[in-house]
C-alpha positions in Angstrom: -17.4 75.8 36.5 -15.3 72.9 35.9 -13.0 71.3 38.6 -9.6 71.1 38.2 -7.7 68.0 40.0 -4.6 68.5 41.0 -1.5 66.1 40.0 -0.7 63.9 42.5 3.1 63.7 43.2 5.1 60.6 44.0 8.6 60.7 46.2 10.9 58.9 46.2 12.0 59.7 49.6 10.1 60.8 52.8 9.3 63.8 53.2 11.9 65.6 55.4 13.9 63.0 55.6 17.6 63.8 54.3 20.3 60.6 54.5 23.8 60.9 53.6 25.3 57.9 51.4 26.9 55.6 54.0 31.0 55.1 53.1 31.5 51.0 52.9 34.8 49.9 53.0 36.3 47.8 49.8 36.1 44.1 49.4 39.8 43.8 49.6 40.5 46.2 53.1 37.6 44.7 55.5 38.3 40.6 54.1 42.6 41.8 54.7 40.8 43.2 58.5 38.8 39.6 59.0 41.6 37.7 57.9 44.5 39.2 60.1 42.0 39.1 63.2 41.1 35.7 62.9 44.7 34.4 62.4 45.5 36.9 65.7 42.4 35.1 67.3 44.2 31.3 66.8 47.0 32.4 67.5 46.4 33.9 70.5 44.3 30.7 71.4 47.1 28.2 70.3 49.3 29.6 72.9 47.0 30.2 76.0 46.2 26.2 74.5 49.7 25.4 75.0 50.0 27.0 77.9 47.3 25.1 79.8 48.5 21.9 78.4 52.1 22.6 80.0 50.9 23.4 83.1 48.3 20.5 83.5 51.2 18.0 82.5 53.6 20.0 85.4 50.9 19.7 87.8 50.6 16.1 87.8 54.4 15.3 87.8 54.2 16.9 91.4 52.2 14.6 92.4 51.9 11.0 93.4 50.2 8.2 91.0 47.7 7.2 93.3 45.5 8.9 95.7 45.5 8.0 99.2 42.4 5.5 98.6 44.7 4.0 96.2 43.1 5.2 92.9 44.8 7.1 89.9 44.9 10.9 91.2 42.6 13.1 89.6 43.1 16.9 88.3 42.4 19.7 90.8 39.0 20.9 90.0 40.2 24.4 88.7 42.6 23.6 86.5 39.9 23.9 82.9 39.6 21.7 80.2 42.7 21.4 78.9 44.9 21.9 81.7 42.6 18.8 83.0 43.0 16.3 79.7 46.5 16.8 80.3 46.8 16.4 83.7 44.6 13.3 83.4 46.7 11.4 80.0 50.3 12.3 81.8 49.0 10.6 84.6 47.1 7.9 83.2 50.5 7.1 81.3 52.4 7.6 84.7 49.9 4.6 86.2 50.6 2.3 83.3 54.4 2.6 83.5 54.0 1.8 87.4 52.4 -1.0 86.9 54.8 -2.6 84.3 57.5 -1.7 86.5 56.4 -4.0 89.4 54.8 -6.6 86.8 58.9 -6.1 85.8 59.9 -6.9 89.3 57.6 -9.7 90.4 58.1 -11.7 86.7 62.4 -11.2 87.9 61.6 -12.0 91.6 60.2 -15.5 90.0 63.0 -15.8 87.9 65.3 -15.9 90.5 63.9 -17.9 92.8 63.1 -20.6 89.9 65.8 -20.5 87.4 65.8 -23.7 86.5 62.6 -24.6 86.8 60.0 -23.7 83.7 56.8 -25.4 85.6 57.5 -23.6 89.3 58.6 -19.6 87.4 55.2 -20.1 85.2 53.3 -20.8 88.5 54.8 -18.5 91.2 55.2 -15.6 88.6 51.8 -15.9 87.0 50.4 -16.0 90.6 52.4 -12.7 91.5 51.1 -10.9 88.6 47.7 -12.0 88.8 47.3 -10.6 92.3 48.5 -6.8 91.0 46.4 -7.0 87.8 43.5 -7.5 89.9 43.8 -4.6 91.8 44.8 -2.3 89.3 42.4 0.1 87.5 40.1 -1.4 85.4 41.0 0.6 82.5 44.2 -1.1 82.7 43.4 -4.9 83.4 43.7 -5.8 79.4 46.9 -4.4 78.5 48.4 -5.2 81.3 47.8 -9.1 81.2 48.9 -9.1 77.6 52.1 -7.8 79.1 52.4 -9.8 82.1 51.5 -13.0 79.4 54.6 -11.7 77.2 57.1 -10.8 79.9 56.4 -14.4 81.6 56.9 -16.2 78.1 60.3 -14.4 77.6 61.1 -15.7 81.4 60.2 -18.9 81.0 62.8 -18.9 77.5 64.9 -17.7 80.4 64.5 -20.9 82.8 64.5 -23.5 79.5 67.7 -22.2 78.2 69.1 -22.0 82.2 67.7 -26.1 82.0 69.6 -26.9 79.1 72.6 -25.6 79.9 73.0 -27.8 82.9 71.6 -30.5 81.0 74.2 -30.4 78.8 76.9 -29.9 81.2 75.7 -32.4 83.2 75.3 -34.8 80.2 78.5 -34.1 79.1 80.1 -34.8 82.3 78.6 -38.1 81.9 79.8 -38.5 78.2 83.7 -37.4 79.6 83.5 -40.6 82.4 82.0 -43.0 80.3 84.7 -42.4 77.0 87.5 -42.1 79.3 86.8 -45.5 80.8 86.1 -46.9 76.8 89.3 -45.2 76.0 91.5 -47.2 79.0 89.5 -50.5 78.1 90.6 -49.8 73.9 93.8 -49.6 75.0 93.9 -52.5 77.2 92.2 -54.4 74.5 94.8 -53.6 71.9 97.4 -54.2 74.3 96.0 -57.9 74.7 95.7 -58.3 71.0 91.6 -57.8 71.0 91.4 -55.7 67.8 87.8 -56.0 68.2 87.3 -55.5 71.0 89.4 -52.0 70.9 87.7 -50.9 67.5 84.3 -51.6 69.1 85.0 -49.7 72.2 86.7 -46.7 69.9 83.0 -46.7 67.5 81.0 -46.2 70.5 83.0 -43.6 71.6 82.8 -41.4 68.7 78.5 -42.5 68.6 78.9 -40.8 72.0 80.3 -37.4 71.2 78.0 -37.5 67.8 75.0 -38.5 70.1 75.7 -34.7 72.3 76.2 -32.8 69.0 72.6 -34.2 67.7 71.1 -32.9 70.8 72.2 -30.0 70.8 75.0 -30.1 73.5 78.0 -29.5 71.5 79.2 -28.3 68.3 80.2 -30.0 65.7 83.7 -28.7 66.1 84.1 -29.4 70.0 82.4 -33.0 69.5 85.2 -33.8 66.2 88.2 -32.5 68.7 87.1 -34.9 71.6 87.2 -37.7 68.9 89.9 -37.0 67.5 91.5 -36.2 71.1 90.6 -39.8 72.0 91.8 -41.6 68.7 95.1 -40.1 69.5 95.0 -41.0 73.1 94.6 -44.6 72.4 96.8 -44.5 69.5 99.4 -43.1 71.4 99.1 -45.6 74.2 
């Protein structure tokens, strides 16, 4: 009797097993969904962000500039990152104004006890300076010497202007004495006949008034009037 073999059969599926076809949203819903959270999401982060940074920076205007073992004061420990940065730049900015303040102060303090002198404001100020930049923070030490360095140049302009103003009062004092004694001598000179004598004298006045606008002491317009005021005078005696 022949065998019959029976056909195998092949699913597809387990046996049993019944799924329902899972609903998946469209492309264009769930990336609108991702989209509007994640702009939420920064959003939402930005401002907390902001908010930390605003209340680091109020934080350490309440507070002094240095600690009481003299260093820059740091953030309270509970403040979190970004409250901390900026706690720590406001008062890192805070430190650096202080200290050109009194670099301010001591480079004036020099002034005015030296204003005439360029040598004596170089050394006292320099010296005053030096002493603060030493003891300020580290950090700090190079920008604040190329301060000090630039705010002691302008103060020693200061003090050499302040020189050659009384140089030049003081040197035209000099010139007003000498040319009102060559003025009285021209006249006397004319008066007994010695041309030469008077036209010399009158020459060396007006080389003297020349002499103080070449340096610088006069204008050209004050040193032509005093000439001019002197040929007059002589003339008219």
């Amino acid at each position: 009797m022949a065998v019959v073999r029976q056909k195998q059969q092949v699913f597809n599926r387990p046996v049993g097993v019944v799924r329902a076809e899972p609903k998946t949203a469209t492309a264009e819903t769930w990336q609108s969904i991702s989209e509007a959270s994640q702009a939420l999401s920064a959003m939402v982060y930005k401002h907390a962000s902001v908010e930390a940074e605003t209340a680091g920076i109020k934080k350490s205007m309440e507070v002094d500039v240095l600690d009481e073992t003299g260093n820059i004061t740091k953030a309270p420990v509970n403040m979190g990152s970004i409250g901390t940065r900026a706690f720590e730049k406001n008062m890192m900015q805070r430190y650096e104004n202080k200290m050109r303040i009194s670099i301010d102060s001591k480079v004036m303090e020099a002034l005015a006890n030296s204003p005439n002198d360029s040598e004596e404001f170089n050394t006292s100020a320099s010296i005053a300076v030096g002493a603060l930049i030493d003891n300020a923070d580290p950090t700090f030490q190079g920008v604040l010497k190329d301060y000090a360095s630039a705010k002691i140049s302008a103060g020693n302009n200061t003090v050499l202007r302040n020189r050659n103003q009384i140089d030049a009062q003081e040197q035209i004092a000099e010139t007003i004495t000498m040319t009102n004694q060559m003025s009285n001598q021209a006249v006397n000179a004319y008066l007994a006949g010695n041309n030469r004598l008077a036209e010399d004298l009158e020459a060396r006045i007006e080389r003297a008034w020349t002499g103080l606008r070449t340096d610088g002491y006069v204008n050209a317009i004050s040193s032509q009037e005093k000439i001019d005021a002197y040929r007059r005078s002589v003339f008219t005696s």
